[in-house]
C-alpha positions in Angstrom: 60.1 132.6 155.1 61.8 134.0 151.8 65.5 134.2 151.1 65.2 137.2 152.1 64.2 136.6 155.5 68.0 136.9 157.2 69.4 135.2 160.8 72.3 136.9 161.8 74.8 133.9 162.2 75.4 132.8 165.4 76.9 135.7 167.8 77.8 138.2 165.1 76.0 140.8 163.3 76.4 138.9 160.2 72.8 138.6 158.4 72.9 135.3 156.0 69.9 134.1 154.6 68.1 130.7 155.7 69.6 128.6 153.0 73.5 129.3 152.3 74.6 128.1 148.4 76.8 125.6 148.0 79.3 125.9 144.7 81.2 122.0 145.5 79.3 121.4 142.3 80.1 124.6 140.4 82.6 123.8 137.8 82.9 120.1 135.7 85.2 117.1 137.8 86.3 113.8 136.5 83.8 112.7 139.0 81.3 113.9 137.1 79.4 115.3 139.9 79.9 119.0 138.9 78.3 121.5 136.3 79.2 123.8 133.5 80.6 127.1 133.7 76.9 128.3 132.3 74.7 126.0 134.6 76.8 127.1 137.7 76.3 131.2 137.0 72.4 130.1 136.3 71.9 128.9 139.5 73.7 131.7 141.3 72.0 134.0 139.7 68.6 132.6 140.7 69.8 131.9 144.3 71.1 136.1 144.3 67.8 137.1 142.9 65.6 135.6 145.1 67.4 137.4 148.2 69.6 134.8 148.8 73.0 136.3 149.9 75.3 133.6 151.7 77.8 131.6 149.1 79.5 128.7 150.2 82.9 127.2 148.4 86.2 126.1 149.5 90.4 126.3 147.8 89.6 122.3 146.8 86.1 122.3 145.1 86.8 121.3 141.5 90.4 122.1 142.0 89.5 125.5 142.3 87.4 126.0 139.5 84.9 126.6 141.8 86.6 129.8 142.9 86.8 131.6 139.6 83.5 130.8 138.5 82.4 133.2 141.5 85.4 135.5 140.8 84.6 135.8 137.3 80.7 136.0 137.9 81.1 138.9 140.3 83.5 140.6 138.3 81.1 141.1 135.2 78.4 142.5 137.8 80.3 145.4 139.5 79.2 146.2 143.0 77.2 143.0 143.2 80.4 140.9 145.3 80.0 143.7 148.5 76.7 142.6 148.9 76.8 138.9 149.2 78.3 137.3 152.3 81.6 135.0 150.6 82.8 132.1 152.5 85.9 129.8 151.3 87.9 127.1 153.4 91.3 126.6 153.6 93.2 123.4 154.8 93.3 121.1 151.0 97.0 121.2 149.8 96.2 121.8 146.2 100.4 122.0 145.3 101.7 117.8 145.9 105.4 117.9 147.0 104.1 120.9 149.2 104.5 120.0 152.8 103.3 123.8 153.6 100.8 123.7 150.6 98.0 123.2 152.8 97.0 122.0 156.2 96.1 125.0 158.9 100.2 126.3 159.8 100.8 130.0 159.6 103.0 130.1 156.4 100.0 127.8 154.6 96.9 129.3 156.0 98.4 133.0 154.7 99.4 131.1 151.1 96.2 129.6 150.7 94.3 132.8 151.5 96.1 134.9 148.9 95.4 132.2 146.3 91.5 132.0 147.0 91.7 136.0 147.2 92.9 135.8 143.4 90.6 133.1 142.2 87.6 135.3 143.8 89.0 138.5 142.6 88.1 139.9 145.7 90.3 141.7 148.6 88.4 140.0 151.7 86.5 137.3 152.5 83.4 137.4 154.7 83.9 133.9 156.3 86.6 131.8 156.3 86.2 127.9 157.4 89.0 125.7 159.1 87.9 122.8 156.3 89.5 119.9 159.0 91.5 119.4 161.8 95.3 119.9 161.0 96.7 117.4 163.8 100.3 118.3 163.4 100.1 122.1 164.2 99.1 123.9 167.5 95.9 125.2 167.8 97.0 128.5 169.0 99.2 129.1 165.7 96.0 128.7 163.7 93.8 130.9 166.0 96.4 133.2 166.0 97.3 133.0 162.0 93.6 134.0 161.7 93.4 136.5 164.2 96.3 138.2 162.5 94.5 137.9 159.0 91.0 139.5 160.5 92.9 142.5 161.8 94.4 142.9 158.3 91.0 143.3 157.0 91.4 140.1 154.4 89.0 138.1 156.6 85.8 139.6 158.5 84.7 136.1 160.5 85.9 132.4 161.4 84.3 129.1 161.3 85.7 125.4 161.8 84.4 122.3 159.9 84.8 118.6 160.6 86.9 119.2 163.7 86.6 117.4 166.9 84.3 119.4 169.7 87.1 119.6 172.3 89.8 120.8 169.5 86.7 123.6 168.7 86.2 124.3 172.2 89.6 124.5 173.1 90.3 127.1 170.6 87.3 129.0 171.2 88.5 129.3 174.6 92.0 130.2 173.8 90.5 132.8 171.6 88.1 134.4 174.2 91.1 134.6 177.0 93.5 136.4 174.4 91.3 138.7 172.5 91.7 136.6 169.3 88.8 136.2 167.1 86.2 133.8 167.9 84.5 131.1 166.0 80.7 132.0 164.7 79.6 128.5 163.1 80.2 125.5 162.6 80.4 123.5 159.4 79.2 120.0 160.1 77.7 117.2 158.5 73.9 117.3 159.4 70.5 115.6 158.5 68.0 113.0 159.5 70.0 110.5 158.3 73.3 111.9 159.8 72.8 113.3 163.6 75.8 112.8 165.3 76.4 115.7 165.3 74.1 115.9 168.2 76.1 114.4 170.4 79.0 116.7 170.9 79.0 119.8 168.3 75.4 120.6 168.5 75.5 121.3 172.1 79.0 122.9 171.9 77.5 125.3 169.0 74.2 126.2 171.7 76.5 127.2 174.4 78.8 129.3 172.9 76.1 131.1 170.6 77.5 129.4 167.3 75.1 128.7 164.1 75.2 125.4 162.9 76.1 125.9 159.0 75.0 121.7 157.8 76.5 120.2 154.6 74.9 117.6 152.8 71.4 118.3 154.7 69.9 115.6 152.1 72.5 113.0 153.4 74.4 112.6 149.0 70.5 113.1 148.1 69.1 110.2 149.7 66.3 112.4 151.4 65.2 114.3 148.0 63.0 112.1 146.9 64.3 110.3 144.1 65.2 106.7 146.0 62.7 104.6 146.6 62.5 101.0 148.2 62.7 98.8 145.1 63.6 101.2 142.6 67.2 102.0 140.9 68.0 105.7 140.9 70.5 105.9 137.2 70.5 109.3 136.5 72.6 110.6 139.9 75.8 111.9 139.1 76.8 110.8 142.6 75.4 107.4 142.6 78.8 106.1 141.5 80.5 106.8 144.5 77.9 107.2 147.4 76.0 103.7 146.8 72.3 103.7 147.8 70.5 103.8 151.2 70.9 101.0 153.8 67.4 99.2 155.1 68.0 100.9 158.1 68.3 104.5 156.0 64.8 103.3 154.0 62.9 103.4 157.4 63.9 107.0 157.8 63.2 108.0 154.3 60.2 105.9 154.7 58.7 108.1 157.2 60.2 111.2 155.4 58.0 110.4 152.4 54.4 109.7 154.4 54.8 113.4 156.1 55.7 114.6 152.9 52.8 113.2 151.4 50.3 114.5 154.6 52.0 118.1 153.5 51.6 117.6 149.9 55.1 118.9 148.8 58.3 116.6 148.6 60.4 114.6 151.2 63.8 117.3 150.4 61.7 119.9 151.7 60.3 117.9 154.4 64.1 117.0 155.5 65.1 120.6 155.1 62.3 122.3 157.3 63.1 119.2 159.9 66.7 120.7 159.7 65.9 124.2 160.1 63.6 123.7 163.0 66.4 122.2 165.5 67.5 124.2 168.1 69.9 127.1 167.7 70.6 128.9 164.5 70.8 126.0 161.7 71.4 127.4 158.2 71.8 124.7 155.8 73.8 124.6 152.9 71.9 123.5 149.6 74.1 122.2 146.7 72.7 121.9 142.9 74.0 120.7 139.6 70.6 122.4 137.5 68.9 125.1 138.5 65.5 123.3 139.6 67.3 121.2 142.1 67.8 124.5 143.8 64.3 125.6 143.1 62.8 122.5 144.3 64.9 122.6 147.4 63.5 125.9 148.4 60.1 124.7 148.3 61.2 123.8 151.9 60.4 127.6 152.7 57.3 127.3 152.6 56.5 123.9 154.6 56.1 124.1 158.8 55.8 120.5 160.2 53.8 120.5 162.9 54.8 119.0 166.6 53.6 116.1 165.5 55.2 115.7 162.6 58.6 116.2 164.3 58.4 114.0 166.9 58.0 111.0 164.4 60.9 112.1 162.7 62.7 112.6 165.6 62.0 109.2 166.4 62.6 107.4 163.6 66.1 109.2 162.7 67.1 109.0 166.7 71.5 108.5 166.4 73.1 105.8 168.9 75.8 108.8 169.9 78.8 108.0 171.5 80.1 107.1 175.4 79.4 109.7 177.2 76.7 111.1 175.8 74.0 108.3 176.9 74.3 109.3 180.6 73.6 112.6 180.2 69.7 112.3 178.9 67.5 110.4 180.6 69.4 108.3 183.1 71.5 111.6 184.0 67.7 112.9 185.5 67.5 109.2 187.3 70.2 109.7 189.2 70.3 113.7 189.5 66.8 113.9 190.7 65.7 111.2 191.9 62.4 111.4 191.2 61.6 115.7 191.4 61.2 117.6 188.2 63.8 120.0 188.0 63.8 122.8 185.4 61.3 121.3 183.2 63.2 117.8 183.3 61.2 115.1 185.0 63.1 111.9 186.2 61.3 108.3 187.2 62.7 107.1 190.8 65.1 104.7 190.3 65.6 101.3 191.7 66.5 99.4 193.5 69.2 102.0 194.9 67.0 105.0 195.7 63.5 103.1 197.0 65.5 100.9 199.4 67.4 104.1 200.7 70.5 102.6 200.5 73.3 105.4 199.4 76.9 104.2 197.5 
């Protein structure tokens, strides 16, 4: 499946491609996690002419460098912007002393628009991402806000990241019953070493016909290959700040590394097909400081794992998830079924309550 090869994203008629392109790194930070001005337009460039049409940034991302590097690489290739599907977030107060600066209140969500809209140099923006939960305004100013901003034709579609399921269900309700704009993904932290997600979002995103948009699918790059039991990774820009992988993280990459080796290709494109294969719509976001980390990354086009394959990954990456979560698998069928098989879910009588008859 080539860039090329588009999903429309979630329920909208918005086509993206399979992998979106992350700019966090587009534009040099004190961090040092970030590239040049040159390096960044390289590797859009390469991601645009290999079909890829779905560009990820947000107000924050190298204090909003990241922004202008797209503005001013769209603006030197007129008519190229109307054909790429733009998404920013909004919630990062980038003015300190600012107590409307940021955060997801009318007066800041409009401010922060009109100042992404400049740094783009662009009049709309395809998608626009609720970056994080704003706890101290009202969900239905926010939904509203936005609604109000679609309508005005500076935003075409919504999405939340990092925000708790029932504060994203609630607000895709509210939106339904009111005619607002609804929510078509979901930004959330996803990956074999990061599932979660699973437990609350994931299922959320299924029913209400939402993609699941992941950000760092290589969990800060300890899937891609490069860390190894007993071996120092040095040349990581991000190794300063994200540590290196737990013993109980090696398993995982441990079994990431045999399939890839069964596949012949790498463990990132073994983590990145695993991704893509979950249920729903599951367009991950790939991030690069050079342009052959994106090149390598895409390699995971061309890798299938088979059923096999998944299942040991599945079962080696499995999350403990959170209360209440565990009764609804397994012991949920138990107790529901008793014993039958019931749409496809079997269930093991359970004892000593339902064999001695005796009903609580």
């Amino acid at each position: 499946m080539p860039l090329d090869h588009y999903l429309t994203l979630g329920r909208s008629g918005l086509r993206v491609s399979p992998f979106a392109l992350g700019a966090m790194t587009f534009g040099e930070d004190p961090g040092g996690a970030g590239c040049s001005v040159e390096e960044s337009e390289k590797i859009l460039a390469t991601y645009l002419d290999l079909g890829g049409n779905f560009v990820d940034t947000a107000n924050f991302y190298t204090n909003g460098h990241s922004e202008k590097i797209l503005g001013d690489f769209f603006a030197a290739r007129p008519g190229r912007r109307e054909h790429v599907v733009l998404a920013s977030k909004f919630f990062t107060n980038l003015f300190p002393g600012d107590p409307n600066g940021g955060g997801a209140g009318r007066t800041s969500i409009i401010a922060q628009l009109d100042e992404t809209l400049r740094r783009l140099g662009t009049d709309y923006l395809d998608l626009y991402w609720l970056h994080n939960w704003d706890r101290s305004t009202p969900i239905e100013e926010t939904m509203r806000a936005l609604d109000d901003l679609v309508r005005a034709g500076k935003i075409r579609y919504l999405g939340f990241s990092n925000t708790p399921a029932w504060v994203t269900a609630q607000a895709q309700t509210m939106a339904l019953l009111k005619g607002w704009t609804p929510l078509v993904a979901l930004q959330v932290e996803y990956s074999l070493l990061a599932r979660t997600v699973e437990g609350e979002l994931a299922p959320l995103a299924r029913d209400q016909g939402m993609a699941l948009v992941p950000w760092s699918p290589l969990k800060n790059g300890f899937l891609s290959g490069k860390y190894r039991r007993g071996t120092q990774v040095t040349d990581s820009a991000r190794t300063s700040f994200v540590g290196h992988p737990t013993g109980d993280e090696f398993v995982v990459i441990d079994a990431v590394t045999a399939v890839a080796d069964e596949l012949g290709t790498t463990p990132a494109a073994v983590s990145l097909a695993w991704l893509r294969a979950r249920e729903g719509t599951v367009v991950p976001i790939l991030g690069a400081r050079r342009v052959e980390h994106l090149e390598n990354n895409l390699a995971s086009l061309e890798v299938a794992l088979t059923p096999e394959q998944v299942r040991r990954l599945d079962e080696v990456s499995e999350p403990i998830l959170n209360y209440p979560a565990p009764m609804h698998g397994a012991l949920r069928a138990m107790l529901q079924f008793g014993g039958a098989t019931v749409d496809g879910e079997a269930s093991a009588v359970y004892p000593p309550l339902l064999q001695s008859g005796v009903r609580y």
